[in-house]
C-alpha positions in Angstrom: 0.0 0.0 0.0 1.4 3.5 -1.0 1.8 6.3 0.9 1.6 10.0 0.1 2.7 13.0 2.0 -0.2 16.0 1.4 1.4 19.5 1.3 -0.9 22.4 1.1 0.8 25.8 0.6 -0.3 29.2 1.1 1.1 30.6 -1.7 1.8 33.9 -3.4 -0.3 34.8 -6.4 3.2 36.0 -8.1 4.3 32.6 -7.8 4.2 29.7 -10.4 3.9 26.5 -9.3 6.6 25.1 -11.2 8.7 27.4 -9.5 7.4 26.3 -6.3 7.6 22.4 -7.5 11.0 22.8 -8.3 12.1 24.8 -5.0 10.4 22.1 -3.3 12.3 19.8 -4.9 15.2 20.9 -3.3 14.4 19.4 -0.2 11.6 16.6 -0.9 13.8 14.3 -4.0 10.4 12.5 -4.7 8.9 15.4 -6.7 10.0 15.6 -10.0 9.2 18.1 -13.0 9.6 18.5 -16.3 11.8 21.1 -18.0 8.2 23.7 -19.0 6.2 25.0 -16.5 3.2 23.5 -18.0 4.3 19.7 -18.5 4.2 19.2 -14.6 2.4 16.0 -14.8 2.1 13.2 -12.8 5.3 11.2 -13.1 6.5 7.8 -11.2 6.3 8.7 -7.3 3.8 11.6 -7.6 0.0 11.2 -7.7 -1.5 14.9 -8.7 0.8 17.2 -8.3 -0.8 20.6 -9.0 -4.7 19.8 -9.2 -6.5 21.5 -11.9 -3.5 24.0 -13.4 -1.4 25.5 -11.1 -3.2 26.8 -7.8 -6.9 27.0 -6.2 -8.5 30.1 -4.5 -10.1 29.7 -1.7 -12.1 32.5 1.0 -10.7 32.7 4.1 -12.9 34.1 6.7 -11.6 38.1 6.6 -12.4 37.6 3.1 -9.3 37.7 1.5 -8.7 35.8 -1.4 -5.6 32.9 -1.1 -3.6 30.9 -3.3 -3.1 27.3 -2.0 -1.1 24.7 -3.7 -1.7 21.0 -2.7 1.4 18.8 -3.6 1.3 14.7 -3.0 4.5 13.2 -2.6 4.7 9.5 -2.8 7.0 8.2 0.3 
C-alpha cells in the first residue's frame, strides 16, 4: 500500500507553481518536474501534483482571497 505526503501551501499569487515544485524539490527528491512549467504531470512517485492548473482560490474568513497549492508526494 502507497503512501503520500499531502502538502498544502499558502502561496503567493506571483508565484508559479513550477517554481514552487521545483524549490520544493530541493528538499523533498520524490517530486519531480519536467523542463516547462506546464508539462508538470504526474510522473513515477507523484500522484497529482498541482490539481486542476497551477493553484486554487479559496475565502478565508476576513475575506481575502488565497492561493493554496496541494502537492502529494509519494514516500
Amino acid at each position: 500500500m502507497n503512501k503520500y505526503l499531502l502538502f498544502q501551501l499558502e502561496t503567493a499569487p506571483n508565484i508559479p507553481s513550477a517554481q514552487l515544485i521545483g524549490f520544493l524539490s530541493i528538499f523533498a527528491p520524490n517530486i519531480h518536474r519536467k523542463n516547462t512549467a506546464r508539462d508538470i504531470s504526474p510522473l513515477d512517485n507523484i500522484r497529482g501534483v498541482i490539481h486542476q492548473g497551477s493553484t486554487k482560490l479559496r475565502r478565508r474568513k476576513n475575506r481575502r482571497l488565497e492561493n493554496t497549492t496541494k502537492i502529494m508526494v509519494k514516500t
